[in-house]
N, C-alpha and C positions, 0 to 999 in steps of 0.2 A: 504494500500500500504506500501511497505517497500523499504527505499535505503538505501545503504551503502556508504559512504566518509569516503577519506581516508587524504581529506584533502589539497589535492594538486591541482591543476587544470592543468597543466602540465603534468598527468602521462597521460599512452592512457588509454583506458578505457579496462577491464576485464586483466588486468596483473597478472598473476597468482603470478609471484615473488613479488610483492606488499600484495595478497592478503596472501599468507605465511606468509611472515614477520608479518602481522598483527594476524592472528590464532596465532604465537608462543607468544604474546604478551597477548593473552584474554585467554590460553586454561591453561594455570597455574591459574587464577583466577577462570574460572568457576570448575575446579578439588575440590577448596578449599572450593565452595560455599556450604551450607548444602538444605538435601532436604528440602520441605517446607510439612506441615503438613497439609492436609486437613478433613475438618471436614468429619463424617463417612458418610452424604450427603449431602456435600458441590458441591460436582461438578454433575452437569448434562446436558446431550446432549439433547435440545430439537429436531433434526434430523441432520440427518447425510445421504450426498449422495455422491455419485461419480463424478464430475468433466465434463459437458459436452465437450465430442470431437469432438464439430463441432467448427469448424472456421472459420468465413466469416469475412474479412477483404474488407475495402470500402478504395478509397482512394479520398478524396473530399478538395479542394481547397477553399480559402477565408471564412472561417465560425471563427465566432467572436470566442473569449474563454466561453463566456456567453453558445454559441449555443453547444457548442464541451463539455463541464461540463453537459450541459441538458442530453443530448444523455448518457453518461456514467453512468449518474444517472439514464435514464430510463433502462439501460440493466440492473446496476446489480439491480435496481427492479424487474427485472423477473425472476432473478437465484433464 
């Protein structure tokens, strides 16, 4: 998983002017960063697929953190 903060808890959330301001701040460093060298096979895909487009969303009431962590864990064991 991945989030972004910006730090503030008071902005609304997805503010595009926020989110600017912060790109002009990171895109001069990564301009400056050098590429990284990998060895001639260093990197390998053991598989690659495409993204299933099915979405089934449930919406269920009162289930502990315990129970709602299991479930997440048995999905992405099945991707």
């Amino acid at each position: 998983m991945l989030g972004w903060a910006t730090g503030s808890l008071a902005e609304p959330r997805n503010n595009p002017q926020i989110g600017m301001a912060n790109m002009r701040g990171i895109l001069p460093a990564l301009q400056k960063a050098k590429p990284a060298q990998l060895a001639p096979n260093g990197l390998r895909y053991l598989s690659v697929s495409l993204p299933s487009a099915l979405r089934t969303t449930r919406v269920v009431k009162d289930l502990s953190p315990d129970q709602i962590a299991g479930e997440l864990f048995a999905w992405l064991r099945e991707e």
